[in-house]
Structures are given as C-alpha cells and as structure tokens.
C-alpha positions as CSV (number, residue, x, y, z in Angstrom):
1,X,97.9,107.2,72.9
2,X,98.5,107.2,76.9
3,X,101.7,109.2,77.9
4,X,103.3,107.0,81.1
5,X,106.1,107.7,83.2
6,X,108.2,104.8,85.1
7,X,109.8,104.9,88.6
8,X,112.3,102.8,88.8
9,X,115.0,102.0,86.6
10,X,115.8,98.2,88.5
11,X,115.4,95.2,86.6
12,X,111.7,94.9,86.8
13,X,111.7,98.3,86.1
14,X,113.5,97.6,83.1
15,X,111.1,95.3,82.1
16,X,107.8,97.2,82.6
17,X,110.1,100.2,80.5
18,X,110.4,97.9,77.2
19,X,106.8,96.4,77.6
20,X,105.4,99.4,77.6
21,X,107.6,101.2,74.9
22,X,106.7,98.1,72.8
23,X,103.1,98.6,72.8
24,X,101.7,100.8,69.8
25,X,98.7,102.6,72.0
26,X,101.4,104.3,74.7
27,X,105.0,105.8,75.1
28,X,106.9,106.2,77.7
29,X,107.9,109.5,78.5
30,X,109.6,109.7,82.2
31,X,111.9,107.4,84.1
32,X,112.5,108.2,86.8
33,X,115.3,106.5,89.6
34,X,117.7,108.2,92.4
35,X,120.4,106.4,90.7
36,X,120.5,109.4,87.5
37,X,123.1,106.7,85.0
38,X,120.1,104.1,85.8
39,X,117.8,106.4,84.7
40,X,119.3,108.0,81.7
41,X,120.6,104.7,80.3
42,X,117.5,103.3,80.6
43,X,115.1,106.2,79.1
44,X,118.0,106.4,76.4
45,X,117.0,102.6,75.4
46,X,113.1,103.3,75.4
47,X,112.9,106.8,73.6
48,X,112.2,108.8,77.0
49,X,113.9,111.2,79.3
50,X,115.1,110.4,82.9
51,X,113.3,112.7,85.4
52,X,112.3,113.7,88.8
53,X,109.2,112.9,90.3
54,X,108.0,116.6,90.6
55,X,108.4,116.3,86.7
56,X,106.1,113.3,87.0
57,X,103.8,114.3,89.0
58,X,103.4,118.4,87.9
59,X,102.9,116.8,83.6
60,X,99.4,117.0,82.6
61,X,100.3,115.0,79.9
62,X,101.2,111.8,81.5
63,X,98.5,109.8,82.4
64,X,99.8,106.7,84.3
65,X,102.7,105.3,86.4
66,X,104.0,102.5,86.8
67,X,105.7,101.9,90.2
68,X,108.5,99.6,90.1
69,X,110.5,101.1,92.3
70,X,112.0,100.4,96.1
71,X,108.7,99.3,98.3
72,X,109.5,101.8,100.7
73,X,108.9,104.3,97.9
74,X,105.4,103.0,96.8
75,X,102.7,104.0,99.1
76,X,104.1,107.6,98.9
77,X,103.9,107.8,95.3
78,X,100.3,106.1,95.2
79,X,99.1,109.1,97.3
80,X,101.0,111.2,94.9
81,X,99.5,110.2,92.0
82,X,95.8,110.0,93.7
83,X,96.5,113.6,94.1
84,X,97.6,114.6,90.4
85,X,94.6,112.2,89.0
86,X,97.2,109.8,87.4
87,X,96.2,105.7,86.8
88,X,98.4,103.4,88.8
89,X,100.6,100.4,88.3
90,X,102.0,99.5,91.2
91,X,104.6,96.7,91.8
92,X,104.0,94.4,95.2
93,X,103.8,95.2,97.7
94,X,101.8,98.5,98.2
95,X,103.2,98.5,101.5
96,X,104.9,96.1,103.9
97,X,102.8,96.5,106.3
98,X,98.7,95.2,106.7
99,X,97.7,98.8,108.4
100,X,99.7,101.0,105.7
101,X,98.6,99.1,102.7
102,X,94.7,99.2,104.2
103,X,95.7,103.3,105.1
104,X,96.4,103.3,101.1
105,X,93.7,101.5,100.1
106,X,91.5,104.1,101.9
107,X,93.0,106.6,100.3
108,X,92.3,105.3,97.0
109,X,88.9,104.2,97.5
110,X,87.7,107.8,99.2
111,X,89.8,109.5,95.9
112,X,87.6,107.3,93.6
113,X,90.1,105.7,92.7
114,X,91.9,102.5,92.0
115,X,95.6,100.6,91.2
116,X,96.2,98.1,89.7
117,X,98.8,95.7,91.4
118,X,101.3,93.4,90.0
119,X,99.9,90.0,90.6
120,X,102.0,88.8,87.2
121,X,101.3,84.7,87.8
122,X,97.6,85.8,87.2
123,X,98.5,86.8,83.4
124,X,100.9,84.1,82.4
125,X,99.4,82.1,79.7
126,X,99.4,78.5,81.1
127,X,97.9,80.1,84.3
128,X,95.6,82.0,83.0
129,X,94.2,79.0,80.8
130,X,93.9,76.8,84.0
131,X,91.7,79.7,85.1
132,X,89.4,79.7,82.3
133,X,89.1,76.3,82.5
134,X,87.6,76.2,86.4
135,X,85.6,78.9,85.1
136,X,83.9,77.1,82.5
137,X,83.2,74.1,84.8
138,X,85.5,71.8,83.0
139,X,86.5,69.7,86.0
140,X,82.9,70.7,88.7
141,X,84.3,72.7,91.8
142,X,88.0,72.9,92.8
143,X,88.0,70.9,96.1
144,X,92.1,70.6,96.5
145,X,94.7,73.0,95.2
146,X,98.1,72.2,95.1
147,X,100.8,75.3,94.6
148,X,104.3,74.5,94.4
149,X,106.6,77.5,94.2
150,X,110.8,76.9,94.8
151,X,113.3,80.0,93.9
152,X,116.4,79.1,93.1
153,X,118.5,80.6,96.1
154,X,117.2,82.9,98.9
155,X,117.4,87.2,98.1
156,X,120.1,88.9,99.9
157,X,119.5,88.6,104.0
158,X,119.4,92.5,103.9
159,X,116.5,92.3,101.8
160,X,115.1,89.5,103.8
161,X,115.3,91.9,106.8
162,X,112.9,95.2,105.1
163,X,110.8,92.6,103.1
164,X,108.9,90.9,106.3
165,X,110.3,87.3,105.0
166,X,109.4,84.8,102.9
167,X,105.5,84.6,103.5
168,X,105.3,88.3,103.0
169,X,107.6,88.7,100.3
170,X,107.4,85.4,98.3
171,X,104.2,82.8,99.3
172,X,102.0,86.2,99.0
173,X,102.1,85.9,95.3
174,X,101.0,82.2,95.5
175,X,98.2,83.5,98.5
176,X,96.8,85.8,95.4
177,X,97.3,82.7,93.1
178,X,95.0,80.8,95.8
179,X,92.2,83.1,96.5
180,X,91.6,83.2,92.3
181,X,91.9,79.7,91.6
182,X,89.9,79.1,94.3
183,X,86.9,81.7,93.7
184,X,86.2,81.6,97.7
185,X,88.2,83.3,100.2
186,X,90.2,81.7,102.9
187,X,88.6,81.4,106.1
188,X,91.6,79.4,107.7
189,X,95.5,79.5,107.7
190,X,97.7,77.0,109.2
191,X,101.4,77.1,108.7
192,X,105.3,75.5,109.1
193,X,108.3,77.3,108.4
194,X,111.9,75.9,108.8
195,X,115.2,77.4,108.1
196,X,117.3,74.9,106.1
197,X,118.8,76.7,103.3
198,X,120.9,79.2,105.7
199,X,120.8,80.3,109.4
200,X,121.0,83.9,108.8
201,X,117.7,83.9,107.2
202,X,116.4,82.4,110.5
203,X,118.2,85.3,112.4
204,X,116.4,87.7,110.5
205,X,113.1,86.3,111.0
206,X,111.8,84.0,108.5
207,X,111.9,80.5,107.1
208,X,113.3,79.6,104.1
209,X,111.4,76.8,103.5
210,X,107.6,76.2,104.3
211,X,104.0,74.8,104.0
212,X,100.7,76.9,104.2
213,X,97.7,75.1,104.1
214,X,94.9,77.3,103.5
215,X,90.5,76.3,104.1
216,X,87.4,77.8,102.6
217,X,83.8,77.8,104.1
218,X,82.9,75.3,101.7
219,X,86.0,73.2,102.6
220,X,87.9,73.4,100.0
221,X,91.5,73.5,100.3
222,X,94.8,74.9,98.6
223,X,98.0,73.5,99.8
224,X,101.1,75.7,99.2
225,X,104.7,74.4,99.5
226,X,108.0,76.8,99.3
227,X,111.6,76.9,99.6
228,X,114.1,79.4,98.8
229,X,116.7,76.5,97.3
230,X,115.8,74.6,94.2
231,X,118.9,73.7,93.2
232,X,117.6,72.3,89.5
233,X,115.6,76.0,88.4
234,X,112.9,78.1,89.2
235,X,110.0,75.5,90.3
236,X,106.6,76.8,89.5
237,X,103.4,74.5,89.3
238,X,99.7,74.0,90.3
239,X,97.4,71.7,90.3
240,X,93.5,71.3,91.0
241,X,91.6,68.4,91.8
242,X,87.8,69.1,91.0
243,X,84.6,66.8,91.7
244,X,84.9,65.6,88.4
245,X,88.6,65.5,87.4
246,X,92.0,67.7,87.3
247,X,93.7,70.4,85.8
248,X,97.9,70.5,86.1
249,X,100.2,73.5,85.1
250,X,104.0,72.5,85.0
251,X,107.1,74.1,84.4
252,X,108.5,76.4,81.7
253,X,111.9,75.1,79.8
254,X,113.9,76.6,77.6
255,X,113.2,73.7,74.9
256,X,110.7,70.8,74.9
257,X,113.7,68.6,73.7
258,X,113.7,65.3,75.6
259,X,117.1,63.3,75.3
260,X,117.1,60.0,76.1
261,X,119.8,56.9,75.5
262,X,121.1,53.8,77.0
263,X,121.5,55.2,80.4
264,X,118.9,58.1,80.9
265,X,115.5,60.1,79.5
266,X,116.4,64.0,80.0
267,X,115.1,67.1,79.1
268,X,116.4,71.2,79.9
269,X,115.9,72.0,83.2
270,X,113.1,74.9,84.6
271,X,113.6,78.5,83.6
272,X,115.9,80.1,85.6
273,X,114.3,82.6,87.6
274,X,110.5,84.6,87.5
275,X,111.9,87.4,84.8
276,X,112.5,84.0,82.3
277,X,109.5,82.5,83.3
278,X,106.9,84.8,83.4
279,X,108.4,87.1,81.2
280,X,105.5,86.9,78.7
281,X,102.7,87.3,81.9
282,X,104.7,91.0,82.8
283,X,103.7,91.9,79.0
284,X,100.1,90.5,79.4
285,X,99.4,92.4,82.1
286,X,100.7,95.5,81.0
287,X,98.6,95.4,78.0
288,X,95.6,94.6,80.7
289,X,96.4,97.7,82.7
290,X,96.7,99.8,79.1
291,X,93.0,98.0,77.8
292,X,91.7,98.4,81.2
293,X,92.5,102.2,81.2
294,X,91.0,102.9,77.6
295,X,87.8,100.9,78.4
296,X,87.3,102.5,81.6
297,X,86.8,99.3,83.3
298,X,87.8,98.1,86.5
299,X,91.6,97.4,87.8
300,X,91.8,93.5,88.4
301,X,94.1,92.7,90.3
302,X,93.9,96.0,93.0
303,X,94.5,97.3,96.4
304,X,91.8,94.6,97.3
305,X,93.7,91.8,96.3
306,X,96.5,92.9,97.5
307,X,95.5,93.1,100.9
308,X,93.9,90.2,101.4
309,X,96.5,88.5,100.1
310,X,98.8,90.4,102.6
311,X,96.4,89.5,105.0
312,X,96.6,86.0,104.5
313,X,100.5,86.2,104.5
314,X,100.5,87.6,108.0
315,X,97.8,84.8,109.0
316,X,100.2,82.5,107.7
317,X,103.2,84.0,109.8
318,X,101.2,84.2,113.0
319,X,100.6,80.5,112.5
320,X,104.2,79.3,112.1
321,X,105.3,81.6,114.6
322,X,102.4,79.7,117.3
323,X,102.1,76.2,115.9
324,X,98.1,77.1,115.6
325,X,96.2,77.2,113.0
326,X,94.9,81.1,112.1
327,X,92.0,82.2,112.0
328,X,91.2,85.0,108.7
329,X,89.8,88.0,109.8
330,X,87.1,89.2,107.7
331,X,87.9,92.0,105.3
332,X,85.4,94.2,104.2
333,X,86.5,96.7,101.4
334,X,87.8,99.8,103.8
C-alpha cells in the first residue's frame, strides 16, 4: 500500500484527499495547509493527521505527494520532494512562469525524476474515449479541432492578478487538451482577447473572453474559444473533423431528462462548475498516478506537458498583446 501526504487543504485539495482515501492500494497519512482548522478538519474526514511539511518531507514512510496547494508553493515543494526521493502530484501550474517551470523541470530531469501534473480533462471519460477513438483511426487524421471552454463567472481579480490571466490560468488546460488530440505539436499561435465580462479584469491584464487559433506542420488546426461568463453553466465541448468524418464531446447535465410541451423542448442546464463536471476525471487520474507508481511506468501527463503547454499560453498572450500571429519556439526536453 503507498503511504501519501497532501498539501493543501483547499477545495481541490479536498478532492484529491477523498479520492485518494477511497482507493484500497493507498492511505493518506499527512495534510498538510498553513490554515491548521483546514487541515485538521480535513485529515479528521480522511483517517490522517494534519502536519508540517518537515513532517512530510523527513517520513520515510510516505511515498508520494500530492501538491494541491497555493502555486506559489509548488515549485518549492517539487524540489523538496526530488530531494527526499518522494513521487509527485502536482496541481497546475508548476510554476507561473515559462523560465521557473523549465528551472523545475531541470531539476527533475537531472534528479531522474519525474511529476505527474494535473492535466484532469485528459482523464474524464467522454474525453478520454474521443482520444481512443483518433487513436484507433476511426475518423483518418484530425485536420480541425474545435475546443469550446466558457466558466461560469471570472475568479476573483486578485487571483487574476498572481495567476498571469486567462490564457495562463484557464485556455492552458485546453492548450494541453490541443497538443493530445492533436498528436502533433503546434508550430503557430495566433490570438484575440477582449474584456467584456468586467473592466477590472482588463486593468489587471487579461481578457476575459478570447480566440486562440493554433497550426501544426502538417496544417492541421485546433480552434479554441473562451470566456469567463456563461451565464447558462459550465460550457465544456470538442469536436474533431477528420479526413474521413467527426467525433463530438458535449456537455455534462445533471439528468438526460428532456421536457418538452406546447411551448418549448428543455433539458437541465450544464454542470455547474469543473469540480461537478470532471469530478469523476480527478478520480481517474489519481488512480493513473497510483497504477503508474506501482508499475513503474512513466508519468503522463508531466513537467513536459506542462511546459509546452505553458509555452503555448505565453505564445498565445504575445499574440493578443501584438495583433501577430506567434511563432512556437521549439522545445527540446531541458
């Protein structure tokens, strides 16, 4: 059984807790959090004890962590945990910043080591078919991908202001979604942003509402749409036209009921928000990370992924920011 200790006792960290208290081949034994009630009430509701990282880190017993914490906090307990030879779950973003997260990445890779990052859309189910279907050749080469992603409201502007703004914090997830669907990377970024939903968000920096349109060698393309306002639920589809047809994913409801009289045809509305919706992709991956760890095989997604999809978020900024399309740098691993 693998001993694991949690940093972070937020809501996603509350999350990772229960997933992986759930799962019969490992036990939680550490959370850890600067807020100690946070901590305690949440180890309480798992079966493990709140902590302090030094507990964490100085435990031969525990053999992973999962990083749910702050991002400020993250790259510093990466290097932590490279250094007390613990496996790594780690939240996005490893860092905010391209140069830190490829300064991390360094580390891990001169350590011998690995993370595995929390690219969740990769594990939900109806993705994760769609996948395996381009895989298997079902519908030839993907030649047009079309991501739609709409939150329900913006995050707090403070938040707006550390996270780097919506391309960095938000359309990156959809950037990772892009490069796998895709199987090719991105040689090509251009961008729009506009801020619609509410001016502060422009004062700190970012759109609230964009398009990033993103081009492969081969020529395929993948067309990403956002905005921070969907007033109707959390908006999350794809779609991918192929040389010899199409594969769709729509949106989660609460029920499939469809009501329909005299004057309409109506069913429940999207899920509310990414903890609803993906909910049973953060449980997939944690059993991924768990499988991955007794097999000894590789971390997928990693530190790889998650700079180049960092990469292609600044790309993506740069573009909106100049009207000009972008050009990707090439990335070899560091």
């Amino acid at each position: 059984m693998l001993t694991f200790a949690l940093f972070g006792a937020g809501r996603i960290g509350r999350i990772h807790a229960r997933n992986v208290a759930s799962q019969p081949r490992a036990r939680l034994k550490y959370v850890v959090d600067p807020n100690g009630a946070a901590a305690s009430e949440l180890a309480a509701a798992v079966g493990g004890a709140p902590a302090q990282s030094e507990d964490v880190f100085d435990d031969p017993d525990v053999d992973a962590i999962v990083i749910a914490s702050s991002a400020e906090t993250h790259a510093e307990l990466i290097m932590r945990a490279i250094e007390s030879r613990k496996a790594i779950f780690c939240e996005k973003p490893i860092e905010r910043s391209t140069e830190r997260t490829r300064a991390c990445a360094r580390s891990l890779h001169e350590a011998g080591s690995s993370l595995f990052l929390g690219f969740q859309r990769r594990f939900d189910p109806s993705f994760a078919a769609l996948h395996r279907c381009l895989a298997d050749g079902e519908i030839g080469r993907p030649e047009l991908v079309v991501l739609t992603s709409r939150d329900p409201a913006p995050p707090p502007i403070d938040y707006i202001e550390r996270s780097g703004g919506l391309f960095r914090e938000s359309m990156v997830h959809d950037f990772d979604v892009a490069r796998w669907l895709l199987g090719e990377e991105p040689t090509e970024v251009y961008a729009v942003g506009s801020c619609l939903v509410d001016p502060r968000i422009g004062a700190a920096g970012s759109p609230d509402t964009a398009v990033a349109t993103l081009k492969t060698a081969s020529g395929a393309i993948c067309l990403v749409n956002m905005s921070w306002r969907a007033a109707y639920g959390y908006d999350q589809r794809a779609e991918v036209l192929g040389s010899k047809g199409m594969l769709q994913v729509g949106n989660r409801q609460a029920t499939s009921v469809i009501r329909s009289d005299g004057q309409a045809v109506a069913g429940d509305r999207p899920l509310p928000f990414f903890l609803e919706r993906y909910s049973e992709a953060y449980v997939a991956e944690i059993d991924a990370f768990i499988v991955a760890l007794e097999g000894g095989h590789s971390f997928v997604p990693n530190e790889d992924d998650g700079l180049k999809a960092l990469i292609l978020a600044d790309c993506a900024q740069q573009s909106a920011l100049s009207g000009q399309p972008v050009a990707v740098p090439i990335e070899r691993r560091v």
